[in-house]
N, C-alpha and C positions, 0 to 999 in steps of 0.2 A: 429529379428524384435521385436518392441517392441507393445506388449498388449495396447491398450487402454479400460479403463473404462467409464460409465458418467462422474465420478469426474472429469478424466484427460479430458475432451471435455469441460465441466462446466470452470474449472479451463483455461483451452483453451478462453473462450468465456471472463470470466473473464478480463483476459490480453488483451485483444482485447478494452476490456470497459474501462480500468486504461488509455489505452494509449492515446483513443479517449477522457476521461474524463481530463488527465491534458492537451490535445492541445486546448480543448476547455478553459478549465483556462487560459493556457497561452496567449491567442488570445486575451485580453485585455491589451497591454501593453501602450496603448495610453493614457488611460483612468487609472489613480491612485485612489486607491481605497477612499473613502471620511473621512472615519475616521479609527482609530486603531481597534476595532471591529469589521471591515469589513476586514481588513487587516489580524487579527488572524484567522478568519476565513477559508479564503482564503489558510493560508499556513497551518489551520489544513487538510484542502480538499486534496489538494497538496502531504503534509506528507502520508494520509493517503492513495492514489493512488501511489506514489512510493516506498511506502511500498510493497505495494500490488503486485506491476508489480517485485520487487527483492525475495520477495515470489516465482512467479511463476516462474522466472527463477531458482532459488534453488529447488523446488517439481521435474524440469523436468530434471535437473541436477540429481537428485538420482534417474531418472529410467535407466540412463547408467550403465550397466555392469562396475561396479569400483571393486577391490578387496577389502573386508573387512577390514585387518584394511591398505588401503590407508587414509592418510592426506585429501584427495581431498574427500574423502567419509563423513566424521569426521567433515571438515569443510561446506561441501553442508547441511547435517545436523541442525548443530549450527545454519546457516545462515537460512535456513529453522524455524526454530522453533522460532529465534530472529525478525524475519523480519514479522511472526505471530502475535508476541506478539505487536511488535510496531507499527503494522497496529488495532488491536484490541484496542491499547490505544488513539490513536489519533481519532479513531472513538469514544468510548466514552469519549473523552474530551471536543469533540464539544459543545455535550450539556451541558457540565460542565461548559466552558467558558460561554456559554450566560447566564443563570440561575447568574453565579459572575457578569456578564455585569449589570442584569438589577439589582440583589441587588446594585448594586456602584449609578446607577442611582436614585434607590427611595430613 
């Protein structure tokens, strides 16, 4: 049986939040977004909660008893640590995008 920590309950809750986060995104399909700024937006949100949710499938993925050096270990890894970073950038690119939006605008 496996241990759990706060983190792994945190990280538990987390995933629970990415998945309720992008149904809620996706529930506007009626409704097109008004301009390209809202549109970039939207799919930095997006990027950045299934980012997030492939994250937590890889974290939980390496609390299985894998052998050392299995592929399958090697690659939960990778995937782990890649699916960090591209949740980490999409988050701060959001504000990066607006900050370029309103320069284009003045």
């Amino acid at each position: 049986m496996v241990e759990l920590n706060w983190r792994d309950y945190l990280v538990m809750v987390s995933f629970v939040a990415s998945i309720a986060g992008l149904v809620l995104l996706g529930d506007n399909r009626n409704s097109p977004p008004t301009d390209d700024r809202t549109l970039s937006e939207e799919i930095l949100i997006k990027m950045s909660f299934t980012y997030w949710i492939v994250y937590c499938i890889s974290f939980f993925g390496l609390k299985l008893h894998l052998p050392e050096d299995s592929w399958l270990l090697l690659s939960l890894k990778l995937t782990t640590v890649l699916s960090y970073l591209l949740t980490a950038s999409s988050i701060l690119s959001l504000p990066l995008q607006r900050m370029a939006v309103r320069r284009v605008e003045d």
